[in-house]
matplotlib code that plots the C-alpha trace (Angstrom):
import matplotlib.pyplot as plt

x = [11.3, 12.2, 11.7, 10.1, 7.9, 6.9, 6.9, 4.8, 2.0, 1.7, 1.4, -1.4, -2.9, -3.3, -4.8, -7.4, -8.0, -8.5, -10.8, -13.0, -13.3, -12.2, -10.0, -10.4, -10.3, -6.7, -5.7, -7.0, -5.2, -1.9, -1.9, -2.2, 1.4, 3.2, 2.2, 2.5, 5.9, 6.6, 5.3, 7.4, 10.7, 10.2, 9.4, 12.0, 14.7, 15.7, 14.0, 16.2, 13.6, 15.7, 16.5, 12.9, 12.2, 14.8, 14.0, 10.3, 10.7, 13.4, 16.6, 18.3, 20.9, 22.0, 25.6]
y = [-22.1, -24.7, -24.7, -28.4, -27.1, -24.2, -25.9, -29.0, -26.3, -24.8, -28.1, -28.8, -25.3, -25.9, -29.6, -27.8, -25.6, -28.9, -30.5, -27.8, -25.8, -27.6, -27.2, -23.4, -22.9, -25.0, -22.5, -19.7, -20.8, -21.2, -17.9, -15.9, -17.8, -17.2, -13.4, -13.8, -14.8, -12.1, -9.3, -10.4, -10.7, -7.2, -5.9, -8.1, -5.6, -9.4, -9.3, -7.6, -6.0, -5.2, -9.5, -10.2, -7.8, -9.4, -12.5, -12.2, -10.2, -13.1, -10.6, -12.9, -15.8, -18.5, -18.3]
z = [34.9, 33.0, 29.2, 29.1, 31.6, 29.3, 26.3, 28.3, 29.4, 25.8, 24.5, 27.5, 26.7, 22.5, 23.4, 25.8, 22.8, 20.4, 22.3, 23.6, 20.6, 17.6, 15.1, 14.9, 19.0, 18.1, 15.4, 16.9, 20.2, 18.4, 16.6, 19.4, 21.4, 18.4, 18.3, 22.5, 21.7, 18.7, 20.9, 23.8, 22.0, 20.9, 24.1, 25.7, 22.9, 21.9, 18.0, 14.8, 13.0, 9.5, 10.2, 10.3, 7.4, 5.2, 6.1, 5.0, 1.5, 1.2, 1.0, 3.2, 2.6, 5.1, 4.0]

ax = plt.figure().add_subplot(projection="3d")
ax.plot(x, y, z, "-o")
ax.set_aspect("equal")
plt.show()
């Protein structure tokens, strides 16, 4: 599948959320494809754990 086509039916599935639910259902909604997407990565063997880590105790550098 195309990634516009994914990226175009989580877009339609977050503005379902908004104007069903609110502004929570929205948040809500959008919380749960990012951990979707965190939990798939790491299932998927495709997420560096210690690179995460670093990254959010701020260990890492860019250069």
């Amino acid at each position: 599948m195309n990634l516009t086509v994914v990226c175009a039916g989580f877009g339609a599935f977050l503005a379902y959320m908004a104007f069903r639910f609110g502004f929570w259902g929205f948040i809500i909604g959008a919380l749960f494809i990012a951990i979707g997407a965190f939990v798939g990565r790491a299932a998927g063997g495709r997420l560096d754990w210690r690179g995460v880590l670093d990254a959010l105790t701020g260990r890492r550098s860019s250069s």
